[in-house]
Backbone as JSON, one array per atom type, in Angstrom:
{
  "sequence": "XXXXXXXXXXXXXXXXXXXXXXXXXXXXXXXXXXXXXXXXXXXXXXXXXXXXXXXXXXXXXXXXXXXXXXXXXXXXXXXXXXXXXXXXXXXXXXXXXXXXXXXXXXXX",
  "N": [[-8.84, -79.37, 10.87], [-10.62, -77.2, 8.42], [-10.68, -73.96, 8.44], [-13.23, -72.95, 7.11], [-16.1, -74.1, 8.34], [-18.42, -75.08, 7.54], [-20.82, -77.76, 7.38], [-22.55, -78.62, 5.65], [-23.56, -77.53, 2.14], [-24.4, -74.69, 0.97], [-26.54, -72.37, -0.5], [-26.83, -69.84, -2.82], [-28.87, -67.53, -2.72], [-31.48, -65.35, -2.95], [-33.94, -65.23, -0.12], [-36.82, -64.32, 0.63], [-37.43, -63.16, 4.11], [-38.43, -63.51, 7.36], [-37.38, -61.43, 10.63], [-36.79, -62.06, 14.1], [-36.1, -60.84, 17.66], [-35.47, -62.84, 20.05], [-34.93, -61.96, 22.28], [-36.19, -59.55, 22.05], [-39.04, -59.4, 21.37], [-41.34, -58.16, 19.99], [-40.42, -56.65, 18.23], [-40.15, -56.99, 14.55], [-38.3, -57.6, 11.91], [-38.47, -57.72, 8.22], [-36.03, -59.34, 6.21], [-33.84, -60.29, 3.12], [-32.36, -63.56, 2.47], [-28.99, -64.19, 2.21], [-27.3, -66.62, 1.38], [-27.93, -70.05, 2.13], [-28.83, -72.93, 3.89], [-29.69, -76.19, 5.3], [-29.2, -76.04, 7.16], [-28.42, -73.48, 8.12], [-28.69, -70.07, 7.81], [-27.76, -66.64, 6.11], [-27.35, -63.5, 6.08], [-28.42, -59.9, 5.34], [-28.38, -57.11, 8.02], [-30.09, -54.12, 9.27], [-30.78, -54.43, 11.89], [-30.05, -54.56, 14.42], [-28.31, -57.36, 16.37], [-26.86, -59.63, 18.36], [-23.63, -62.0, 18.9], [-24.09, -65.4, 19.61], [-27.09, -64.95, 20.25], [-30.35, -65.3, 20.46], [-32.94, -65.81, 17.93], [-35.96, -66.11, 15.95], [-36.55, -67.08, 12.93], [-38.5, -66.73, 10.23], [-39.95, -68.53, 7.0], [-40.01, -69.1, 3.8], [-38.93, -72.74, 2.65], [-36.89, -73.02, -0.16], [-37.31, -74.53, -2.68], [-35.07, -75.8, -3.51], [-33.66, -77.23, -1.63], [-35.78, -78.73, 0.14], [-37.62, -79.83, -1.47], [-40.66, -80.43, -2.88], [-41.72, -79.39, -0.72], [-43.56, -76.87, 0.16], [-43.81, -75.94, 2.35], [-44.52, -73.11, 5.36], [-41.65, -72.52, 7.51], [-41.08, -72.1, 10.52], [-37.98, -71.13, 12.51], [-35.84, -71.32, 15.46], [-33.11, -70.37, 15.78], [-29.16, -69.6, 16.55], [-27.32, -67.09, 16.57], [-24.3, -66.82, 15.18], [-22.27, -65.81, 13.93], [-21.04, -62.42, 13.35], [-20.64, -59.16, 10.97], [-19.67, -55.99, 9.83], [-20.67, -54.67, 7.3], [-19.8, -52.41, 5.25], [-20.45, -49.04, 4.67], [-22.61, -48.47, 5.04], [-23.92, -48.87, 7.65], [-25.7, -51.51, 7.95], [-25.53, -55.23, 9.29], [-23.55, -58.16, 8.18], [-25.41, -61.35, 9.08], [-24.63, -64.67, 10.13], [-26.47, -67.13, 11.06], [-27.22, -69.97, 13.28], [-29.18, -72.88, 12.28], [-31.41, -73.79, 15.2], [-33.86, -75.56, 16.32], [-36.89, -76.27, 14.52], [-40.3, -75.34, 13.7], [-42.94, -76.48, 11.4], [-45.53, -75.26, 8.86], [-46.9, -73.76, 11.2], [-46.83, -71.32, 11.49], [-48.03, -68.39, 9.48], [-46.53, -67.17, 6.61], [-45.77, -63.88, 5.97]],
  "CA": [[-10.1, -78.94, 10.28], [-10.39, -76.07, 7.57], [-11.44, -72.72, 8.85], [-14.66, -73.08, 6.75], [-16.34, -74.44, 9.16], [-19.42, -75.57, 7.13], [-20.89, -79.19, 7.09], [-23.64, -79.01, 4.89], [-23.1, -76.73, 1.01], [-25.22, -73.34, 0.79], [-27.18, -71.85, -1.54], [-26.63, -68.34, -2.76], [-29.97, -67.07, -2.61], [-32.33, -64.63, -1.93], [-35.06, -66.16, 0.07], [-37.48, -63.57, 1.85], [-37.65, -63.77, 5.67], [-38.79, -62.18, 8.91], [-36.68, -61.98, 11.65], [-37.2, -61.02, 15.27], [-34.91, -61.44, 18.85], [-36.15, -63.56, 21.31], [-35.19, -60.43, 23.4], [-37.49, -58.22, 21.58], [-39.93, -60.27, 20.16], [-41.97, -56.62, 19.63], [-39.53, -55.89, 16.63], [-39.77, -57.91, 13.89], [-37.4, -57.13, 10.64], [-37.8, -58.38, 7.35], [-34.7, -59.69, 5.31], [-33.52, -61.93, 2.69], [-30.99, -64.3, 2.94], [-27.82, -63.84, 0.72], [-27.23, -68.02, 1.48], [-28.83, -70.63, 2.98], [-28.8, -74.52, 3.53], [-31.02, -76.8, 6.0], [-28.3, -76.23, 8.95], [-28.54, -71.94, 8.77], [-28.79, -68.77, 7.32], [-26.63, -65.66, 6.34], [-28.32, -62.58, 5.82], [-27.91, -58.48, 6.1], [-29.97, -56.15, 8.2], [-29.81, -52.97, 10.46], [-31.16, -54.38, 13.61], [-28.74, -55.5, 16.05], [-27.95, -58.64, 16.81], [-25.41, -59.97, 19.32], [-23.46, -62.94, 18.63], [-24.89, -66.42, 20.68], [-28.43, -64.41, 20.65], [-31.36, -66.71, 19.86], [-33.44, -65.32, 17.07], [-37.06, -66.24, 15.37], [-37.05, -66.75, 11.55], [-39.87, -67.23, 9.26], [-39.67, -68.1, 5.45], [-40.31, -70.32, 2.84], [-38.13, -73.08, 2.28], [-36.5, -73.15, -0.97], [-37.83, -75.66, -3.23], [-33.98, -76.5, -4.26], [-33.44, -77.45, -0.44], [-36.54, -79.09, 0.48], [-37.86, -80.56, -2.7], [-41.98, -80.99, -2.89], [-41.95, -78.89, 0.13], [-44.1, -75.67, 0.17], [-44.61, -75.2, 3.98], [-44.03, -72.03, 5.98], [-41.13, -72.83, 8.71], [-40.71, -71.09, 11.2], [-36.59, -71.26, 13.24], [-34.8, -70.68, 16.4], [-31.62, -69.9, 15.44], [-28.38, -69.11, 17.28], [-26.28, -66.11, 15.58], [-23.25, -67.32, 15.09], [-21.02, -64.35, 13.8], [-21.81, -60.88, 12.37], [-19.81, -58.56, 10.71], [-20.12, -54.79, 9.36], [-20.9, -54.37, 6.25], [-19.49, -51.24, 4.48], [-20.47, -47.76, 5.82], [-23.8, -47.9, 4.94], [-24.95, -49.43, 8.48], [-25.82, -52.88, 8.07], [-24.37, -56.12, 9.11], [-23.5, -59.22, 7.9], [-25.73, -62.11, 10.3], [-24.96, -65.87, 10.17], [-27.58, -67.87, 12.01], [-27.28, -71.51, 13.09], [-30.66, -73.36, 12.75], [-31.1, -75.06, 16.17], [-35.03, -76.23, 15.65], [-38.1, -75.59, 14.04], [-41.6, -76.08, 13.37], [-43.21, -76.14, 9.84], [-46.67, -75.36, 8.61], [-48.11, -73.0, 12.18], [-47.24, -69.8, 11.08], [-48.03, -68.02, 7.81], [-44.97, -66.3, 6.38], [-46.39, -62.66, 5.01]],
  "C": [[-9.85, -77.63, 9.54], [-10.86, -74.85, 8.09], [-12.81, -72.41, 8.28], [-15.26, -74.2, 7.34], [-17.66, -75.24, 8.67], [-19.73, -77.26, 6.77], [-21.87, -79.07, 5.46], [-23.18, -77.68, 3.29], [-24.31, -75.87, 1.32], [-25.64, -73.14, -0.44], [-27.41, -70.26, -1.51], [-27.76, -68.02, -3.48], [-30.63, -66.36, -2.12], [-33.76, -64.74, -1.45], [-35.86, -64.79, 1.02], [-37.65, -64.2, 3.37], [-37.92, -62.86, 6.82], [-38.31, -63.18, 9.86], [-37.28, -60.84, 12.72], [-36.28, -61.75, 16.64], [-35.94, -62.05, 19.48], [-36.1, -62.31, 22.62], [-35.7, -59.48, 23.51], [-38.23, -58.86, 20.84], [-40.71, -58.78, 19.39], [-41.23, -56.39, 18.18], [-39.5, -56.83, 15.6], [-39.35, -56.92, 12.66], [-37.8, -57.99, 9.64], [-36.59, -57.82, 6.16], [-34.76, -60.35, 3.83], [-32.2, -62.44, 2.73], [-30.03, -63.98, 1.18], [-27.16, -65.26, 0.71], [-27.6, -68.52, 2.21], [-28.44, -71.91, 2.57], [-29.23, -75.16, 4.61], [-30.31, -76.52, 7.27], [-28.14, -74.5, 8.98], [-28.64, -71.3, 7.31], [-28.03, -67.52, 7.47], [-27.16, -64.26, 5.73], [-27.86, -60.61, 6.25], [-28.98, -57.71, 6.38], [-29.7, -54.97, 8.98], [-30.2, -53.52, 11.46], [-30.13, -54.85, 13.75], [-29.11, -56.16, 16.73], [-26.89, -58.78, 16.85], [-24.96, -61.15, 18.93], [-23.82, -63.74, 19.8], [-26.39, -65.82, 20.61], [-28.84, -65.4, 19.99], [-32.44, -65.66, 19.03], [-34.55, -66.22, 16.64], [-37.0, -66.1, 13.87], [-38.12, -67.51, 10.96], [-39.86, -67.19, 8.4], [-40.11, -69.35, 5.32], [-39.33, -71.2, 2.31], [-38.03, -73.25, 0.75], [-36.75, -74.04, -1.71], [-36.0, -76.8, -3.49], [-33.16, -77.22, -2.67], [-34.43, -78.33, -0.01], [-37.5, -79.71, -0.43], [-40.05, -80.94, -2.31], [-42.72, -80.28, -1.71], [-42.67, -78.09, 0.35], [-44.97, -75.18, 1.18], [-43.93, -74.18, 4.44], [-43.48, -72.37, 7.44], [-40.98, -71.62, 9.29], [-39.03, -71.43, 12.55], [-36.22, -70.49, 14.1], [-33.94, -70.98, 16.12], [-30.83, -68.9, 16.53], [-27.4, -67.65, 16.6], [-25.02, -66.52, 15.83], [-21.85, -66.5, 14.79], [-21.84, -62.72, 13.34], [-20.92, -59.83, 12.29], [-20.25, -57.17, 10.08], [-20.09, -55.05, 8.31], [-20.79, -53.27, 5.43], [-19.93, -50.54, 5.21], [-22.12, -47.56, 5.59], [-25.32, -48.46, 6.52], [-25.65, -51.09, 9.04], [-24.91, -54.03, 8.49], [-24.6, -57.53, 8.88], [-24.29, -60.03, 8.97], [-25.57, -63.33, 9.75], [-25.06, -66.55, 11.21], [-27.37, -69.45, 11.72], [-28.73, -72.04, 13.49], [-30.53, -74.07, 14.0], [-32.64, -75.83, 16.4], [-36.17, -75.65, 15.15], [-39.36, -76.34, 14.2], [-41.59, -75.94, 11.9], [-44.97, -76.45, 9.6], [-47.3, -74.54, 9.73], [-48.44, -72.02, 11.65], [-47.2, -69.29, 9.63], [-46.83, -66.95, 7.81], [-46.23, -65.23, 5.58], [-45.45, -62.12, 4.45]]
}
């Protein structure tokens, strides 16, 4: 198997999103994603997040992903890696979708 580990192709995009831990629901962050595709999300932020943590995102799927679509999902996602990001603080997060709803919550 190739070290790119990806099944599904990405989309290099910046999709607004709010994120929050399942361990702190209290904190929510918003982001946007720097790629995306129906199986996760890869994104940079200052909060801290652990890798395996289970995470809360909320956004709008992408019309070029979801075609006719224009509901507000909402995802538990696993974090999957995360890396620093230059010196300015931030770090790299890629999130594996593991399920969702679509249409409860309003994305603001």
């Amino acid at each position: 198997m190739s070290p790119d580990r990806r099944h599904t192709s990405r989309l290099i995009m910046r999709v607004p999103m709010r994120i929050r831990s399942l361990l702190r629901p209290q904190q929510e962050h918003a982001v946007e994603s720097m790629n995306i595709s129906i199986r996760g999300v890869y994104f940079a932020t200052d909060a801290t997040l652990e890798q395996k943590e289970e995470i809360e995102i909320r956004l709008r799927m992408p019309e070029q992903l979801m075609a006719g679509q224009m509901t507000d999902w909402c995802f538990t996602g696993r974090v999957a890696h995360v890396q620093k990001l230059g010196k300015n603080g931030k770090q790299g997060v890629g999130v594996q979708f593991l399920y969702y709803s679509a249409g409860e919550k309003k994305f603001e």
